[in-house]
N, C-alpha and C positions, 0 to 999 in steps of 0.2 A: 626682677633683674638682680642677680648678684655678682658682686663684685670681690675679687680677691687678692687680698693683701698679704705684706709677711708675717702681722701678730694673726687678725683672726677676720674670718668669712663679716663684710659687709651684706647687710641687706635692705634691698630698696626696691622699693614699689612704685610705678607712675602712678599717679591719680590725682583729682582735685583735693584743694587746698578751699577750704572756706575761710581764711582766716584772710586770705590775700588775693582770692581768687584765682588761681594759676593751677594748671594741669602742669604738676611739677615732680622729679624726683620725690622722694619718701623715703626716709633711713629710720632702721629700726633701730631703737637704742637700747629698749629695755624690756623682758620676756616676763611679766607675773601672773607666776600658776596658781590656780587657788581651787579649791574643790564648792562646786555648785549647787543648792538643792531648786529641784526642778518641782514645779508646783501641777498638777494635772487640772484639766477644768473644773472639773467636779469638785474640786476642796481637796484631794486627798498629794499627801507629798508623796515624790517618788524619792529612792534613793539618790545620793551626793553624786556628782559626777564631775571628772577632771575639766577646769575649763581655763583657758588662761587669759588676759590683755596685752594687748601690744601698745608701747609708748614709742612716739615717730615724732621724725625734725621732717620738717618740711625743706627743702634743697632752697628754694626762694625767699622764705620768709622768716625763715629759723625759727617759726612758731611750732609748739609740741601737738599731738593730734594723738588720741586716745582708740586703740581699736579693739573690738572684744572678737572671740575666735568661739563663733557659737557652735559647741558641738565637743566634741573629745579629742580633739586634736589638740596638742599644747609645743609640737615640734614648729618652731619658730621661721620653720620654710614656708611656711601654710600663712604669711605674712598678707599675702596678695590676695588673701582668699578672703579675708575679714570683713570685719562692718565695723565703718567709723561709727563712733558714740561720742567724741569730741572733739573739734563742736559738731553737735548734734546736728547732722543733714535735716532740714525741717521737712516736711510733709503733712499736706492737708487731708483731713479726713476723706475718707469716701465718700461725703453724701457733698463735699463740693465737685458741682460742676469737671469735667475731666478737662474742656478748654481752658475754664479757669485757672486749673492747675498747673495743665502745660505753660501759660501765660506767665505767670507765676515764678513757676520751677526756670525756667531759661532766662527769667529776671534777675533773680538770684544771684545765678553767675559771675553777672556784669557788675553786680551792686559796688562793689568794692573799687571796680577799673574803671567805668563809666556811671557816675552818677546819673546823669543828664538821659542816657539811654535805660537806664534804669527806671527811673520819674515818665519816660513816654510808654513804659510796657507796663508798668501799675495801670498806667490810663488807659489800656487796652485793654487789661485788664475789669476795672471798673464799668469797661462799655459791654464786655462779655457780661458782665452778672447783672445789668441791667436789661440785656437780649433775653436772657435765660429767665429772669421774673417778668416778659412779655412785653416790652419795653422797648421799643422799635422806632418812635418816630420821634423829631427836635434831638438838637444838641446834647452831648453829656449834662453839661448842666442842666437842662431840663429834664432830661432822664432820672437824675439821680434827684430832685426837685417829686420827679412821680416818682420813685422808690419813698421820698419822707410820707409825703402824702398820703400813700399803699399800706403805710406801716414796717414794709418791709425795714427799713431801717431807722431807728430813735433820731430825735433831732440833733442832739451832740455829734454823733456819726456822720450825717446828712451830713453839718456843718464841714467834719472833718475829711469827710467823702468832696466837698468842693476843693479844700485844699490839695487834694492831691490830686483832681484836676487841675489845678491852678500851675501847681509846680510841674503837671506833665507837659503843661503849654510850656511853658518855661524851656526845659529842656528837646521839646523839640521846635522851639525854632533861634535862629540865630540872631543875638544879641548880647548884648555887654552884660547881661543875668546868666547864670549856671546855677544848677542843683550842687548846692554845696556837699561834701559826701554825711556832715553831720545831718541834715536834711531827709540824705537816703535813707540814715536808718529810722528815721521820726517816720516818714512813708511807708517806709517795711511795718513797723509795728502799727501803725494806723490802718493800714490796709488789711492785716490780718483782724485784727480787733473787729473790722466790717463782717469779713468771712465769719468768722467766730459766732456773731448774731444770727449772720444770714443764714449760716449752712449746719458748722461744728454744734452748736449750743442747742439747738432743735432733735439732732441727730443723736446727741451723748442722752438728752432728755427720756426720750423715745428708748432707747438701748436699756437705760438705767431702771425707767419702768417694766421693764419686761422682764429685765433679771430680780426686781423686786416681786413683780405677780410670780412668777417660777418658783420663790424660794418661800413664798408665801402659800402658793398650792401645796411644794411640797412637804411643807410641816402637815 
C-alpha cells in the first residue's frame, strides 16, 4: 500500500509483526543496497549480485523489522514482496512432525497477546508428539512419563516437558493463576529445546553424515 504525501512517496506493507503480535501497517524507512556473492552447492562462487534490505517501523508497536529482497531487485517498490530476517520468523525443521508444526506455528501468534492461550496449544502440542512416538493411551502426564522411559526424551526434558503441562492446565482453566507473559517465553524456548532432541538434532545428525561420506568418496 502506498501512500502519498507533499515531501516524498510513503511506503507500507500489511503484515505480521512478531515483536507485538499484530497484522499491522509496515513503513519502510530505510533502502540498503549492497552487492551479494552467491555461493553454488557444489563449493564454487558465482558472481556479486545486486541485492538490497529493507528497514520497517511497525504502525503498532514502533519496533524496527529487517527484511532482505532476495533476488536483483533493489527498487524499493518491491517492499511487499520480501522476507522478514528480523526477527527472525522461526521454523522447525522438516523432519518435525507437520501437525506439530502447525500447532506450534499458530501458537506463535498469540504468544505475545494471549499467554494463557498460548501455554494450552504448547499442551496440544506436547500431546501431538507423544501420538506421533505411538503414545496413545493415559493422561499427558503419563504420556510424556512413557516418552522418559522410551528414551525418547532425557530426564531434564521429561522434567521440563511436565512443566509445560502444568502451565497448560493453568491457562486453560479459569482461576485466580495466568501464564505470566515472562512464563510464555520460558515455554517457548523449553518446548523447542524438546523438539530440538526429539526431531532437529537426529535429522541435522543424519544430514551432516551424509555430506561428510560424499566429501569423503569424493577425495
Amino acid at each position: 500500500m502506498v501512500k502519498q504525501n507533499s515531501s516524498k512517496k510513503t511506503i507500507r506493507r500489511i503484515a505480521y509483526c512478531p515483536h507485538c503480535g499484530n497484522r499491522a501497517p509496515q513503513e519502510l524507512i530505510h533502502t540498503q543496497k549492497y552487492l551479494e556473492r552467491v555461493w553454488h552447492p557444489d563449493g564454487e562462487e558465482s558472481k556479486s549480485s545486486a541485492w538490497s534490505m529493507f528497514v520497517a517501523v511497525c504502525d503498532t508497536c514502533n519496533q524496527l523489522l529487517l527484511y532482505e529482497n532476495l533476488g536483483d531487485q533493489t527498487d524499493p517498490n518491491h517492499f511487499d514482496k520480501c522476507e522478514l530476517v528480523f526477527p527472525r520468523p522461526f521454523r522447525f525443521n522438516i523432519a518435525v512432525p507437520r501437525e506439530i508444526a502447525a500447532i506450534y506455528e499458530e501458537a506463535t501468534r498469540i504468544k505475545e497477546l494471549a499467554p494463557n492461550a498460548f501455554a494450552v496449544q504448547i499442551r496440544r502440542a506436547l500431546e501431538a508428539l507423544a501420538l506421533d512416538k505411538g503414545i496413545k493411551k493415559g493422561t499427558l502426564q503419563v504420556q510424556l512419563n512413557e516418552l522418559a522411559k522410551n528414551g525418547d526424551i532425557p530426564p531434564n526434558l521429561a522434567r521440563a516437558s511436565d512443566l509445560l503441562r502444568t502451565l497448560g492446565n493453568v491457562g486453560a482453566h479459569a482461576s485466580s493463576q495466568s501464564v505470566h507473559p515472562l512464563l510464555a517465553h520460558a515455554i517457548d524456548e523449553f518446548f523447542r529445546a524438546v523438539i530440538e532432541y526429539v526431531y532437529e538434532a537426529p535429522k541435522r545428525l543424519a544430514d551432516f553424515e551424509g555430506q561428510m561420506d560424499r566429501y569423503l568418496h569424493k577425495k
